[in-house]
C-alpha positions as CSV (number, residue, x, y, z in Angstrom):
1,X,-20.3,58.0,85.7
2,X,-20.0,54.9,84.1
3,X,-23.6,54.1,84.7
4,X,-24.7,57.2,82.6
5,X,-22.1,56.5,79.9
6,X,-23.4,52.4,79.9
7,X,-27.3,53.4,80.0
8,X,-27.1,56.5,77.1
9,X,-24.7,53.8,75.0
10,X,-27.7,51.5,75.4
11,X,-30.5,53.7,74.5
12,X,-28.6,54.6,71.4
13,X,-28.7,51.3,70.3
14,X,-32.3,50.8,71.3
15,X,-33.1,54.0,69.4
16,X,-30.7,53.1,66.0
17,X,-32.2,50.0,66.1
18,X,-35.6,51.2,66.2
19,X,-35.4,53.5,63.6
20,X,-33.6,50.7,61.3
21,X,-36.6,48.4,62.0
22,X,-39.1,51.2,60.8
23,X,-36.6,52.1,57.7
24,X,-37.1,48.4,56.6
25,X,-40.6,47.8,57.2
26,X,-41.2,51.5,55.4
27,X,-39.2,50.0,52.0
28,X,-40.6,46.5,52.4
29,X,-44.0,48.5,51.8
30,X,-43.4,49.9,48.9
31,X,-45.1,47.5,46.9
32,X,-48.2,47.8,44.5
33,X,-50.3,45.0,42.7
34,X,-52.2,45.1,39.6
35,X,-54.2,42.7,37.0
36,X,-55.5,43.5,33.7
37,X,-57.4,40.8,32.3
38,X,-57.5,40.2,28.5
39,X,-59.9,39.1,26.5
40,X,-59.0,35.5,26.1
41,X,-59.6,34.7,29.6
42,X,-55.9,34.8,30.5
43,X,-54.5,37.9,32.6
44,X,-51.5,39.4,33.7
45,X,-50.5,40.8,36.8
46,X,-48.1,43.2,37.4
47,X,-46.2,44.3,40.8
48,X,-44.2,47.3,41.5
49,X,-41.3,47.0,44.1
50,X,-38.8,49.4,45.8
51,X,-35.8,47.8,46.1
52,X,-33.1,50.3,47.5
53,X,-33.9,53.9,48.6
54,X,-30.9,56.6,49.2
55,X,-32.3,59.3,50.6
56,X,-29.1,61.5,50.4
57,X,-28.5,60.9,47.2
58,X,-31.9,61.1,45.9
59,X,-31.4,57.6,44.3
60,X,-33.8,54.5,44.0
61,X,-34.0,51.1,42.2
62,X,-36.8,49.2,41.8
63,X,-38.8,46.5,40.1
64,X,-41.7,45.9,38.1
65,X,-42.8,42.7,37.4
66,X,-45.2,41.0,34.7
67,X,-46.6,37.6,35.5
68,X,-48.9,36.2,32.3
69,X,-51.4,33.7,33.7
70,X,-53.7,31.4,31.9
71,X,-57.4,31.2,32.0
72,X,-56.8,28.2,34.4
73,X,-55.0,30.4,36.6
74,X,-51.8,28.6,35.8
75,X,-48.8,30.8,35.6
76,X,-46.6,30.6,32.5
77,X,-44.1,33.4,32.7
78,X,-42.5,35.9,34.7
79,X,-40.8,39.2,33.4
80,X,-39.0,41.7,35.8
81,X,-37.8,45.2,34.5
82,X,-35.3,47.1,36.9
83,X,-35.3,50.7,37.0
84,X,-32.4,53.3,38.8
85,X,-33.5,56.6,38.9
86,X,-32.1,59.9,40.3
87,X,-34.6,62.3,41.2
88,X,-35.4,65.5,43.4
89,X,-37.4,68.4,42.9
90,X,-38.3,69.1,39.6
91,X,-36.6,66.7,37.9
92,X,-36.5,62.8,37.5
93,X,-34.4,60.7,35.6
94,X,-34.0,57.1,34.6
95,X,-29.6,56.4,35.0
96,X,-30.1,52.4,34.2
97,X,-32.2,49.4,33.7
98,X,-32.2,46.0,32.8
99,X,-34.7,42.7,32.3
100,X,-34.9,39.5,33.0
101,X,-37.5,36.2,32.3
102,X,-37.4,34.8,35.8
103,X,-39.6,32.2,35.5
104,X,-41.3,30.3,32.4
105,X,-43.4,26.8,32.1
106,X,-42.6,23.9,29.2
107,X,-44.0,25.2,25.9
108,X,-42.7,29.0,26.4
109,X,-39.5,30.6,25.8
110,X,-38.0,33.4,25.1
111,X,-38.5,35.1,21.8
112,X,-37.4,38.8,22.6
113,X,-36.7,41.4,25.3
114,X,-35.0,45.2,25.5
115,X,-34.7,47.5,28.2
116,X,-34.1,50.9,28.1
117,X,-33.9,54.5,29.6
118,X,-36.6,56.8,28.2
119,X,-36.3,60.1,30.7
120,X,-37.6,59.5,34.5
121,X,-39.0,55.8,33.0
122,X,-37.0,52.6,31.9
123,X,-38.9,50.8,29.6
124,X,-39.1,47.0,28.9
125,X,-40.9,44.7,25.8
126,X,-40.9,41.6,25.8
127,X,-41.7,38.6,23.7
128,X,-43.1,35.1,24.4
129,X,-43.5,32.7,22.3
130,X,-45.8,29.2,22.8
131,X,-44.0,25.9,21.5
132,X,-45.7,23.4,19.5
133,X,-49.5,23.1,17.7
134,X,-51.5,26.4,18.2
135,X,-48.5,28.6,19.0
136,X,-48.6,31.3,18.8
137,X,-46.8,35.1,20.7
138,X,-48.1,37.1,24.0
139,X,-45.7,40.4,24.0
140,X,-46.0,43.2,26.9
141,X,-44.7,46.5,27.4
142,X,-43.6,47.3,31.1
143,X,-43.0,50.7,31.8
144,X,-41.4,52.2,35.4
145,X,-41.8,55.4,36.2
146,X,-40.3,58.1,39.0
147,X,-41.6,60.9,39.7
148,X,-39.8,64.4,41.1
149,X,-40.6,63.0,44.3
150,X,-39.2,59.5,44.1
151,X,-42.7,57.7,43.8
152,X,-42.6,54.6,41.5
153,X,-45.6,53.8,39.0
């Protein structure tokens, strides 16, 4: 008896285990990449993440991110929006959001950023500004989006 009750223990283990590992890899997944290049050469590309997922709660968080690159292919700035949303079936909303600059290079700072709920999308805008002879601004808009469903755009 204490056989059985030792060999279903493990093969619960096993099994949660399992299905943690394929839980993870699922959210680690949802991730999409985009660049839009502009007419100076430079481009920017953007990357959508899912950061937390609750299932029974029909909640999410996640990320989109702006990286502005020179012609050069240098990177010069980073800009991440956050988005919570509560969602499920024919409704989406966004319940929070917030921005960051994560990364920037000598000769850009900060001029101006704002995030905010508009419906199932938070909305970010930010402002760069170059330092020094030939300055001049590069400004985005960054919008993340939930659908009814839970998928982020």
């Amino acid at each position: 008896m204490k056989k059985l009750v030792a060999l279903i223990l493990s093969l619960l283990c096993v099994f949660s285990g399992v299905s943690y590992i394929f839980a993870q890899d699922k959210l680690n997944n949802n991730m999409s990449t985009s660049i839009e290049y502009l007419e100076d050469g430079s481009y920017i590309v953007t990357e959508i993440k899912e950061i937390s997922n609750d299932l029974a709660r029909a909640y999410k968080t996640g990320t989109k991110s702006t990286s502005y690159y020179t012609s050069s292919g240098k990177v010069v700035w980073k800009y991440e929006l956050t988005g919570s949303f509560s969602y499920g079936g024919s409704y989406a909303s966004c319940v929070g959001t917030s921005s960051r600059v994560t990364y920037t290079t000598d000769g850009w700072r900060e001029e101006s950023k704002t995030s905010y709920a508009s419906g199932a999308s938070a909305v970010g805008k930010i402002t760069m500004r170059q330092v020094g002879i030939g300055g001049g601004t590069k400004s985005d808009t960054v919008v993340l989006t939930c659908s009814p469903s839970g998928v982020l755009s």
